[in-house]
C-alpha positions in Angstrom: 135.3 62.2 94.6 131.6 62.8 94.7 131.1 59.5 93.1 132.9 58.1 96.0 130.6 59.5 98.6 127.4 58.9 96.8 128.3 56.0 97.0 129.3 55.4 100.3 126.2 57.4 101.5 124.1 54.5 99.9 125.9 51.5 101.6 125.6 53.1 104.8 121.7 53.8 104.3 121.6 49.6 103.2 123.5 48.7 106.4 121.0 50.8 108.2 118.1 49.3 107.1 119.5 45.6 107.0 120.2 46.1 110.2 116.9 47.7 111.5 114.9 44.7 109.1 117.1 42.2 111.0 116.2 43.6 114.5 112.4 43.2 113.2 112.6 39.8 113.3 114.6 39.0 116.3 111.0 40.4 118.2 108.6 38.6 119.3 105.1 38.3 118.1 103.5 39.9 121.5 101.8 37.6 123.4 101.2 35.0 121.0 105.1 32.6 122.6 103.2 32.3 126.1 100.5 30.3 124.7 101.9 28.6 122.0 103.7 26.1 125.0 100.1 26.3 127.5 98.0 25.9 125.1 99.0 21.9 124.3 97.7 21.5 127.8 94.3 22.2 127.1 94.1 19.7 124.4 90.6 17.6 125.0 89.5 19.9 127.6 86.5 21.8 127.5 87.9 25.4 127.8 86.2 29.2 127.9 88.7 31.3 125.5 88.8 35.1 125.8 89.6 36.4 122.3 91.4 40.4 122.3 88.8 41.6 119.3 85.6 40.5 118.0 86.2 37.9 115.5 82.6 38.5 113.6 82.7 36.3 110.7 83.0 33.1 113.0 80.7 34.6 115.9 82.7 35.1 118.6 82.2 38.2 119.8 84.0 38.1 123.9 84.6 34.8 124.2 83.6 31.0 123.3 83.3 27.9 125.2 83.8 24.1 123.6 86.5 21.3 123.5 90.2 22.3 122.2 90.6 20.0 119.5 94.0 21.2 117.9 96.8 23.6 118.3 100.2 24.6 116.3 102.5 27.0 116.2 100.3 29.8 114.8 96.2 28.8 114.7 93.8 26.8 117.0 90.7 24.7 116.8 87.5 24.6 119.0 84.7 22.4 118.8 81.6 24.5 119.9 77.9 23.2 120.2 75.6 25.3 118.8 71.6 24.6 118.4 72.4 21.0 119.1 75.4 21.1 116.2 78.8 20.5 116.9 80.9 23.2 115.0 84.7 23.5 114.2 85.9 27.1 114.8 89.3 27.9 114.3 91.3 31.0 114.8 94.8 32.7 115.2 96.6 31.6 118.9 97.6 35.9 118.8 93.7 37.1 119.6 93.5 34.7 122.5 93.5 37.2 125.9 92.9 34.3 128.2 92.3 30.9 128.6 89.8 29.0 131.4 89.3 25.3 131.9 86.1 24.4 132.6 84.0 21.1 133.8 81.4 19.7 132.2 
């Protein structure tokens, strides 16, 4: 009989956390479904992107401003001038905060 319940006691913990794993990924990744369909908009534009956080190790620290070159599901690419050289930055669509469309 203890055998029994030890055992039931451990397939009811499993269901528990199947179920709560399986909740997990029903979520959605915060902001990041908004801009995956705006951001193929912006393709070819010349664009001022607001980041969340300081991304240090590809200098942006609020926000960068160059042509939107490429976009999938889960990263993006910028083309930035800087001192008269055309750079490729590219970065995660989840640490954009906001996106601007400027003319040049």
């Amino acid at each position: 009989m203890k055998i029994l319940t030890f055992f039931l006691i451990v397939i009811i913990g499993l269901l528990i956390y199947l179920i709560s794993e399986y909740k997990k990924e029903k979520k959605p990744f915060g902001d990041r479904l908004p801009w995956k369909k705006l951001l193929p908009e912006y393709i070819g534009k010349a664009c001022e992107i607001t980041v969340k956080n300081p991304l240090v190790n590809i200098d942006i620290m609020f926000s960068v401003t160059g042509i939107l070159r490429d976009v999938d599901d889960e990263w993006l690419e910028i083309e930035c001038t800087e001192k008269k050289k055309k750079v490729l930055k590219i970065f995660r669509i989840e640490n954009i905060r906001a996106v601007k469309e400027i003319g040049e």
